[in-house]
C-alpha atoms as an extended CHARMM CRD file, in Angstrom:
* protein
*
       153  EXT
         1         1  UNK       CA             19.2070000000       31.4670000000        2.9490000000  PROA      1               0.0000000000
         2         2  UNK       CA             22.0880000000       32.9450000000        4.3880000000  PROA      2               0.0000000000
         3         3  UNK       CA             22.6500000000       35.1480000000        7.2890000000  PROA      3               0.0000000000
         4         4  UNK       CA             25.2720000000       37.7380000000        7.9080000000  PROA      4               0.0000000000
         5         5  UNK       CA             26.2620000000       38.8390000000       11.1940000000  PROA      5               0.0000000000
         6         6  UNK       CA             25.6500000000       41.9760000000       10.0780000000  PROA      6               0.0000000000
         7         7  UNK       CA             21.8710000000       41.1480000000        9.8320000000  PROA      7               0.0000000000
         8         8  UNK       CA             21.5860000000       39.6590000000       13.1110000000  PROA      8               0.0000000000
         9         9  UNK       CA             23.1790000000       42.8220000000       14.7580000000  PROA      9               0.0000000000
        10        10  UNK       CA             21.1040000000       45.3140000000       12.1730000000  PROA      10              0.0000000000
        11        11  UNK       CA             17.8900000000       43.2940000000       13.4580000000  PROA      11              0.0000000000
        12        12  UNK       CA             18.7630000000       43.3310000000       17.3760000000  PROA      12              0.0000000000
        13        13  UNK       CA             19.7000000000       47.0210000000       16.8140000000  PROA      13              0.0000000000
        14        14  UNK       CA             16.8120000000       47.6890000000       15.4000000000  PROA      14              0.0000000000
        15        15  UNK       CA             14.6300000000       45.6800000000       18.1570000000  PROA      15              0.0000000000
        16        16  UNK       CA             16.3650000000       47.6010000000       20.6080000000  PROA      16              0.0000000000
        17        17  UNK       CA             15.5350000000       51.0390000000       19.2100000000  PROA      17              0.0000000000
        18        18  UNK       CA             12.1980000000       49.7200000000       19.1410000000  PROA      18              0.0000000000
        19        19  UNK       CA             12.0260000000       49.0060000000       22.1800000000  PROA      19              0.0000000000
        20        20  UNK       CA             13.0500000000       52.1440000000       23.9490000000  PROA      20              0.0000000000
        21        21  UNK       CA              9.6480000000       54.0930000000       22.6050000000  PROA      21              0.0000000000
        22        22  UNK       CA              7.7050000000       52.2110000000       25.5720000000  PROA      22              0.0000000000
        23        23  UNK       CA             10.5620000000       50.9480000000       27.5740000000  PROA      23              0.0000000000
        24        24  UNK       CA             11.3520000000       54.6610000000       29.0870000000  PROA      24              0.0000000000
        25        25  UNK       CA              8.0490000000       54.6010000000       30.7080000000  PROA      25              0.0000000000
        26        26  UNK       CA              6.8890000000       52.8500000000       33.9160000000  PROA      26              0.0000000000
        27        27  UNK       CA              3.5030000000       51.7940000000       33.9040000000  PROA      27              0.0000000000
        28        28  UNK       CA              1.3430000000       52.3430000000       37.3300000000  PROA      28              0.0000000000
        29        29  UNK       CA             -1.7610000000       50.7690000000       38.3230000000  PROA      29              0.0000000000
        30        30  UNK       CA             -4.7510000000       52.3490000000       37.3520000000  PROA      30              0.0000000000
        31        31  UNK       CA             -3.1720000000       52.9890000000       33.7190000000  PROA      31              0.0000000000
        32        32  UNK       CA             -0.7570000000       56.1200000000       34.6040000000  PROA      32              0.0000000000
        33        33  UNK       CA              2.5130000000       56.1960000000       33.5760000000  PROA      33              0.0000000000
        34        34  UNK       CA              5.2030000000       58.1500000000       34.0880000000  PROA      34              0.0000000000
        35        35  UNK       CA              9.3670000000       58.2540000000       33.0630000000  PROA      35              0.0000000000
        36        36  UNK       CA             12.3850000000       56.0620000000       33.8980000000  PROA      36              0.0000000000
        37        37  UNK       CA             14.9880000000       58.3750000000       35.4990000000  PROA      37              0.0000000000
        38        38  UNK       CA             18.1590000000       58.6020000000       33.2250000000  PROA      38              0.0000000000
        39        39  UNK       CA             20.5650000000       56.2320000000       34.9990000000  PROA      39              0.0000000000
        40        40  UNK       CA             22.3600000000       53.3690000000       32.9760000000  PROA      40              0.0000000000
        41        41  UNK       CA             19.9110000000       50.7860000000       35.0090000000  PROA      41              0.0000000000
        42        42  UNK       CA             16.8620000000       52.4900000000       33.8280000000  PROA      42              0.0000000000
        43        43  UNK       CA             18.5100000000       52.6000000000       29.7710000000  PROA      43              0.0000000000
        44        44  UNK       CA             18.8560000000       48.6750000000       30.2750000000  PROA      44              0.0000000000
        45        45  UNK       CA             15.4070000000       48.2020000000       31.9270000000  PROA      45              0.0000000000
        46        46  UNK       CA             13.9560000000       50.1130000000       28.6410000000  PROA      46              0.0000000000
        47        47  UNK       CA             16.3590000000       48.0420000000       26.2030000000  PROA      47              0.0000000000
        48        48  UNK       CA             17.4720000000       45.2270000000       26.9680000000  PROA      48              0.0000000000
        49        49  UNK       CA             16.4830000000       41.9230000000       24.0900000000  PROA      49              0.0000000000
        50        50  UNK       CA             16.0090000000       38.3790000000       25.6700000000  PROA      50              0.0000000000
        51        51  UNK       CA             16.8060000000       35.1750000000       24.2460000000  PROA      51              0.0000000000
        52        52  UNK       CA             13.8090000000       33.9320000000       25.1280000000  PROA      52              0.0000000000
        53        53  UNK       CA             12.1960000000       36.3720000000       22.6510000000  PROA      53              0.0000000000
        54        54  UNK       CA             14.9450000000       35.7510000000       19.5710000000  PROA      54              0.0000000000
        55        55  UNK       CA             12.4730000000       34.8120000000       17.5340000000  PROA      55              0.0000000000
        56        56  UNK       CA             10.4800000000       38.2920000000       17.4690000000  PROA      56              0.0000000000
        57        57  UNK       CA             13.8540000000       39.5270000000       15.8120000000  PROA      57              0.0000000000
        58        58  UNK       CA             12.7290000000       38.0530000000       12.6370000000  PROA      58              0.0000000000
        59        59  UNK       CA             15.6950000000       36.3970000000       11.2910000000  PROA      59              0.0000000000
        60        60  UNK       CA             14.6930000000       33.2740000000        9.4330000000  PROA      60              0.0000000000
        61        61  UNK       CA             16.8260000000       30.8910000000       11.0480000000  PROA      61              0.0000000000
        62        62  UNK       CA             15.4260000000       28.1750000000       13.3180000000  PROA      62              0.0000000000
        63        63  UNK       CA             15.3910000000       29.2600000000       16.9100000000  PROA      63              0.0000000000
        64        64  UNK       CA             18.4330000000       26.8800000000       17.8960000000  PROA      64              0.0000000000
        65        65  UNK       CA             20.5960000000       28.3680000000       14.9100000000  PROA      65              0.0000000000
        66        66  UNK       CA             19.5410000000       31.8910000000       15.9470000000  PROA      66              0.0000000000
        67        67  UNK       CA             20.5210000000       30.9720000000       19.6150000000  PROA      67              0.0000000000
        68        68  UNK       CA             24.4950000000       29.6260000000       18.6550000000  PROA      68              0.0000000000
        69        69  UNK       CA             24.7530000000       32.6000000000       16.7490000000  PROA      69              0.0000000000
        70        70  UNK       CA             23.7890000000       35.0370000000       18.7900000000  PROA      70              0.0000000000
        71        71  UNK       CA             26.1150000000       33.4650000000       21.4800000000  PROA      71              0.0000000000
        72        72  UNK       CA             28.7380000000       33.9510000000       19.2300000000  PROA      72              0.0000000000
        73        73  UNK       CA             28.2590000000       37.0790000000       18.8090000000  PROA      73              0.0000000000
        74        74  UNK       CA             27.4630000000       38.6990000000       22.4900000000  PROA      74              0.0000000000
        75        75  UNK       CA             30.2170000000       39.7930000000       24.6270000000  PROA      75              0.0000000000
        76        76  UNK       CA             32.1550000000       41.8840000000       22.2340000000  PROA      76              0.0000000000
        77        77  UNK       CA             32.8250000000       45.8130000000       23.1930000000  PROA      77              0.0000000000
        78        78  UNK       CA             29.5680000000       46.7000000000       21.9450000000  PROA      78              0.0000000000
        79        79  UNK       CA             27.1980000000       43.7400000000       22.4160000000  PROA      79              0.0000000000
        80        80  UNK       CA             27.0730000000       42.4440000000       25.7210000000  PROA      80              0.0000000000
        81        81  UNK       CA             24.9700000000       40.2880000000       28.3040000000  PROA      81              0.0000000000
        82        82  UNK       CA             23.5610000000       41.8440000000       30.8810000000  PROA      82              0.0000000000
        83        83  UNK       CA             22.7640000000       40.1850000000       34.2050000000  PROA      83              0.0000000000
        84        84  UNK       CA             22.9420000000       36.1570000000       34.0500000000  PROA      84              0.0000000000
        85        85  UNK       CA             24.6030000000       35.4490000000       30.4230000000  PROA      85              0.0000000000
        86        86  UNK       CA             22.3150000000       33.4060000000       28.6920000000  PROA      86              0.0000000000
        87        87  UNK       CA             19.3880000000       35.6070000000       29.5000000000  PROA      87              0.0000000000
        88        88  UNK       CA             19.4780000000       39.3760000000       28.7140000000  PROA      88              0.0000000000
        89        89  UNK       CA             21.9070000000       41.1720000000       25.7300000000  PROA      89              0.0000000000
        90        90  UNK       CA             22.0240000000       44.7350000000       24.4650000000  PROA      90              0.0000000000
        91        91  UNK       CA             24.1010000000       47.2510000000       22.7620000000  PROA      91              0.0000000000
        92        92  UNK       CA             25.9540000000       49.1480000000       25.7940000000  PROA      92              0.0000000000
        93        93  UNK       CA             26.7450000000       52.1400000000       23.6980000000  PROA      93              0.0000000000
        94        94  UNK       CA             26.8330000000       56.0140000000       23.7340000000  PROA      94              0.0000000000
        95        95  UNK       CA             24.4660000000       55.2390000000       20.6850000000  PROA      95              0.0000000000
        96        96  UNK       CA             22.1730000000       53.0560000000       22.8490000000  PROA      96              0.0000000000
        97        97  UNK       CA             21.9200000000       55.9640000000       25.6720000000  PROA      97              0.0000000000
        98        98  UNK       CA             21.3690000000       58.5980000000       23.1400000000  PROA      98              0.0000000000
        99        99  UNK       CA             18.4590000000       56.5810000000       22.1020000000  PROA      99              0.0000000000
       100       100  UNK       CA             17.3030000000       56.3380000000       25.5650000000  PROA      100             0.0000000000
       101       101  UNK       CA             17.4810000000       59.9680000000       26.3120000000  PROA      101             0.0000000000
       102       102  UNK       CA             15.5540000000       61.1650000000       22.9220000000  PROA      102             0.0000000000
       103       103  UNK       CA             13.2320000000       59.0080000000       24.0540000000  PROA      103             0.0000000000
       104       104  UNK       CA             12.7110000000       60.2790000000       27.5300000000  PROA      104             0.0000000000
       105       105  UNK       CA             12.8850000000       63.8310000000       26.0780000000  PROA      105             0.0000000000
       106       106  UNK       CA             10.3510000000       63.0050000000       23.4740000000  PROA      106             0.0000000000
       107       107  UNK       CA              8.1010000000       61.8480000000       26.2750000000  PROA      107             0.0000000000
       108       108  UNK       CA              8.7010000000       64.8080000000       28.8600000000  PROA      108             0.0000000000
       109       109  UNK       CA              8.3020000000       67.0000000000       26.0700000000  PROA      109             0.0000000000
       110       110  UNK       CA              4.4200000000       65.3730000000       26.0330000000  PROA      110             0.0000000000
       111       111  UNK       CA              3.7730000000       66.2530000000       29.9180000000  PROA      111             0.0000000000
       112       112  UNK       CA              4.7800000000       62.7870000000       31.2260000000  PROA      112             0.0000000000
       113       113  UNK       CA              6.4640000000       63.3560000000       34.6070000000  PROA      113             0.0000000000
       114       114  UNK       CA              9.2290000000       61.5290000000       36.2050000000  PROA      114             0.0000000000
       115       115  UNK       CA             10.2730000000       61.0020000000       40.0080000000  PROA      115             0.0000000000
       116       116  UNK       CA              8.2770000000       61.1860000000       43.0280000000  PROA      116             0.0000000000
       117       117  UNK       CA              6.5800000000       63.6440000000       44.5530000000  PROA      117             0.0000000000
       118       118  UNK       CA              7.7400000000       64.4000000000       47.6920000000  PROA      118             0.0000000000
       119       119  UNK       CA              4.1080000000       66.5580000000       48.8530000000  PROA      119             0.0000000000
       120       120  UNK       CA              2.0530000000       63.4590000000       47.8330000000  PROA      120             0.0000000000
       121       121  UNK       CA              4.3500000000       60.6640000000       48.4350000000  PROA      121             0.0000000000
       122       122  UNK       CA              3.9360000000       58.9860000000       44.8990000000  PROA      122             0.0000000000
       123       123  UNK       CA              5.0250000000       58.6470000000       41.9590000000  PROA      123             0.0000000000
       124       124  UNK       CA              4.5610000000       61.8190000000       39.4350000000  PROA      124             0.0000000000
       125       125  UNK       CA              2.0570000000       60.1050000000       37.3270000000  PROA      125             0.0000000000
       126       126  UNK       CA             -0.2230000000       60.7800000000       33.9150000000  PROA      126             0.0000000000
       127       127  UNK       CA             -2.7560000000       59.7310000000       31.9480000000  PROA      127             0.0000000000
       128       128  UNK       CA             -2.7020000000       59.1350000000       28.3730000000  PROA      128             0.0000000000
       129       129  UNK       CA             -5.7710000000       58.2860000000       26.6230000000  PROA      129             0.0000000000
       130       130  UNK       CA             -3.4610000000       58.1760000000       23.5630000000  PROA      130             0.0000000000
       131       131  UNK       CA             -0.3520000000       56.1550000000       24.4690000000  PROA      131             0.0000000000
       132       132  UNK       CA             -0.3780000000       53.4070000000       21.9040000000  PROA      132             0.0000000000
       133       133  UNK       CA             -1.0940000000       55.9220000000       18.7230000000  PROA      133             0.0000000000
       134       134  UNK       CA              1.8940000000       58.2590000000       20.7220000000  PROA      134             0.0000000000
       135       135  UNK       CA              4.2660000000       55.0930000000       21.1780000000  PROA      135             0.0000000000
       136       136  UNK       CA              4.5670000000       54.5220000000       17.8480000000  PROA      136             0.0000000000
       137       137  UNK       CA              4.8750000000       57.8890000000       16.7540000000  PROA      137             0.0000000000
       138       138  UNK       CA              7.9210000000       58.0530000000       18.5470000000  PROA      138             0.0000000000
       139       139  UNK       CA              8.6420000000       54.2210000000       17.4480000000  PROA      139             0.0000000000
       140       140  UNK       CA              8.7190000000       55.4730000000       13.9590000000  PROA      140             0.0000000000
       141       141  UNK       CA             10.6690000000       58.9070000000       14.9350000000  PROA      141             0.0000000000
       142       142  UNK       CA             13.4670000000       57.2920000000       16.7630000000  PROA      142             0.0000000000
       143       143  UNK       CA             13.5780000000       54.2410000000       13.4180000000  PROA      143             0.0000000000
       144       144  UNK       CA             14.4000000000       56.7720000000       11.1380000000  PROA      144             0.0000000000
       145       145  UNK       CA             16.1360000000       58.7540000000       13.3980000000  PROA      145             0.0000000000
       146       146  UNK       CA             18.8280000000       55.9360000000       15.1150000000  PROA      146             0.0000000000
       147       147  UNK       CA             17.6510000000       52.6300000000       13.2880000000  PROA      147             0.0000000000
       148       148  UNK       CA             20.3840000000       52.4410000000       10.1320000000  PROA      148             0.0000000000
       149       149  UNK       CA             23.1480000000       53.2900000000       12.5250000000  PROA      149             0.0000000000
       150       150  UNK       CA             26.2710000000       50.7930000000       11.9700000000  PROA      150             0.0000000000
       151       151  UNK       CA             26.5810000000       48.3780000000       14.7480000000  PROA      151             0.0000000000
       152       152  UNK       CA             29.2160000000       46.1930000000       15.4610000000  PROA      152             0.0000000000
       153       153  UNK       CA             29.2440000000       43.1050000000       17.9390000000  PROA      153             0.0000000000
């Protein structure tokens, strides 16, 4: 079967988006959680795809042909590596961040704090009996909301 491009960079898209709906949160010990802050280094923390996980993308190629491939096709505008090439990619995009920030919005919106508390001296913190059923909620939300968008390498 072939593969376009355009499926490999659909598929990481869409693994990206995915992503975000947990990656904007930091989980503490004891189970709280609480927000990223909104800086580009938070946005790839929450994003970023690793090509040690290709094969979750589901492309049915082996994981060597997925590998050359997706070699080929990071370090264009859109799709780059991040950190040691080899290791992390992601779309740096206004796209990408506006995913980020619905997500952090989405998640504020729900009473999860972020920053720390200067009083305390912690991190603003919640608990959410609910955070898996939540997560993909807002999974889903940002999927149909950001997930068809046309990407280009």
């Amino acid at each position: 079967m072939k593969v376009t491009d355009a499926e490999i960079l659909k598929a990481i898209w869409q693994a990206q988006v995915k992503k975000t709906a947990k990656g904007v949160i930091t989980n503490y010990v004891g189970g709280s959680k609480g927000l990223k802050s909104d800086r580009e280094q938070d946005r790839h923390y929450a994003q970023y795809q690793s090509m040690i996980s290709r094969g979750g993308l589901g492309i049915p190629l082996s994981k060597g042909q997925l590998a050359r491939r997706l070699k080929a096709l990071i370090g264009g505008d859109n799709l780059q590596w991040r950190g040691h090439p080899g290791n992390a990619y992601e779309f740096c995009t206004d796209a990408a961040m506006d995913v980020f920030r619905f997500a952090r919005n989405w998640w504020e919106e729900r009473g999860v704090p972020a920053g720390f508390d200067q009083v305390k001296k912690c991190m603003r913190t919640i608990q959410l009996s609910d955070y898996e059923s939540l997560a993909a909620q807002l999974e889903q939300e940002l999927l149909e909301r950001f997930g068809n968008l046309e990407v280009t390498a």
